[in-house]
N, C-alpha and C positions, 0 to 999 in steps of 0.2 A: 289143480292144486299146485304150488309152487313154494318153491322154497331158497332163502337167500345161499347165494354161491358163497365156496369157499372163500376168494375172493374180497366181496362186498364183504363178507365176516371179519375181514382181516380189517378193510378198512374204516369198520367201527371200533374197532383198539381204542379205550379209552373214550368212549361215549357213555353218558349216564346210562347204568343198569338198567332203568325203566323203559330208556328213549329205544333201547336194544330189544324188549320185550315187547314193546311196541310191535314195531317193524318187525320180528317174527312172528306175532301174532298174527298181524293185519295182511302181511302177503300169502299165508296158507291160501285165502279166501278171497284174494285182492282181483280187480276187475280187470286187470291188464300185471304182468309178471314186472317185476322191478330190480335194479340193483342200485348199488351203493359208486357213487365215480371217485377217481383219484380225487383229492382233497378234499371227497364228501363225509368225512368225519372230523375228526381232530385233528386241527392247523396249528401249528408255530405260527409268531407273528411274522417270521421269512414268507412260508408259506400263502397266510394271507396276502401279506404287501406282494408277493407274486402276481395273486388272482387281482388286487386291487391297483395294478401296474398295466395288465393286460386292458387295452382300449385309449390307454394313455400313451405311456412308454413304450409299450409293446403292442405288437399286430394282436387285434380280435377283436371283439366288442366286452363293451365294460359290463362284466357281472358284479361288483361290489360298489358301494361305497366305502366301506368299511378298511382302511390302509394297514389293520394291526398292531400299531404301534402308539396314535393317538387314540385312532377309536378304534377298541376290540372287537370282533366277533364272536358272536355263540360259539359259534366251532372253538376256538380258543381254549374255551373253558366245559368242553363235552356238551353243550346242550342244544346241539344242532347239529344236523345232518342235511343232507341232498340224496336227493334219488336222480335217475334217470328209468323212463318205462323201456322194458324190454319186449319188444313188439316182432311177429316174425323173423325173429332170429336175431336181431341187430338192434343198438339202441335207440331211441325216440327220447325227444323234447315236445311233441308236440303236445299243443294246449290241452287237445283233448284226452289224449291218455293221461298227461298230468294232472289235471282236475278231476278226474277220475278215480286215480289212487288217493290224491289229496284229502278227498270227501269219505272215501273208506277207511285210511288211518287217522281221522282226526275221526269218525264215529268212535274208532275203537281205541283211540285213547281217552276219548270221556266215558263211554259204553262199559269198557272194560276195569279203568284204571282211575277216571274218573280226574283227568288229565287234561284241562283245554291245551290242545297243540296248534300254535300258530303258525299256518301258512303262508309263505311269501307271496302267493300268489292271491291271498285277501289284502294285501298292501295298496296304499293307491298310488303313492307316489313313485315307486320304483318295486317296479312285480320281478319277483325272484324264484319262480315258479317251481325249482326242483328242490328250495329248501324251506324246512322246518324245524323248529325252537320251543323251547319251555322256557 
């Protein structure tokens, strides 16, 4: 049984009520422990054009398309989040604990709340695997 950190709590400030019930619902019971990463809740458009500068402007690889200020993202306006799985002690990206959690809280946001929650990681053109949207 698990439950979200202090922490990840903070970093849903300002996420839709639902998307927040979600995510404590579904991790009590979830197949792999999960938290919330820095800018995995609600972004400024600084914020985003950060994440959407990294792989361009700056050292990493490109997690967005999305610049913030032409085109908005979910996170923007609360209706998106990211996880990362927490796995032996330390965080993971990897596919398969992600698709793991993914398949668990979108049962239980239709299951429950009766919510289809889309997964980045059913995209085809560009898989975003740690986030999810209404």
């Amino acid at each position: 049984m698990y439950k979200l950190s202090k922490r990840s709590r903070e970093r849903l400030n300002g996420i839709d009520s639902v998307l927040i019930e979600i995510i404590e619902e579904a991790i009590v019971n979830s197949p792999f422990d999960f938290g919330i990463p820095q800018y995995g809740g609600l972004r400024t458009a600084e914020d985003q054009n950060k994440l959407y500068q990294q792989g361009r402007d700056l050292p990493g690889s490109i997690v967005t398309n999305v610049d913030g200020y032409v085109k908005k993202s979910y996170h923007q306006t609360g209706k998106a989040f990211d996880i990362y799985a927490y796995v032996d002690g330390k965080a993971s990206w990897k596919v398969e604990h992600l698709t793991a959690i993914a398949e668990h809280l979108k049962q239980i946001a239709k299951d429950c709340y009766g919510i289809e929650l889309t997964w980045g990681g059913d995209w085809t053109k560009f898989k975003d695997m740690p986030h999810f949207q209404i």
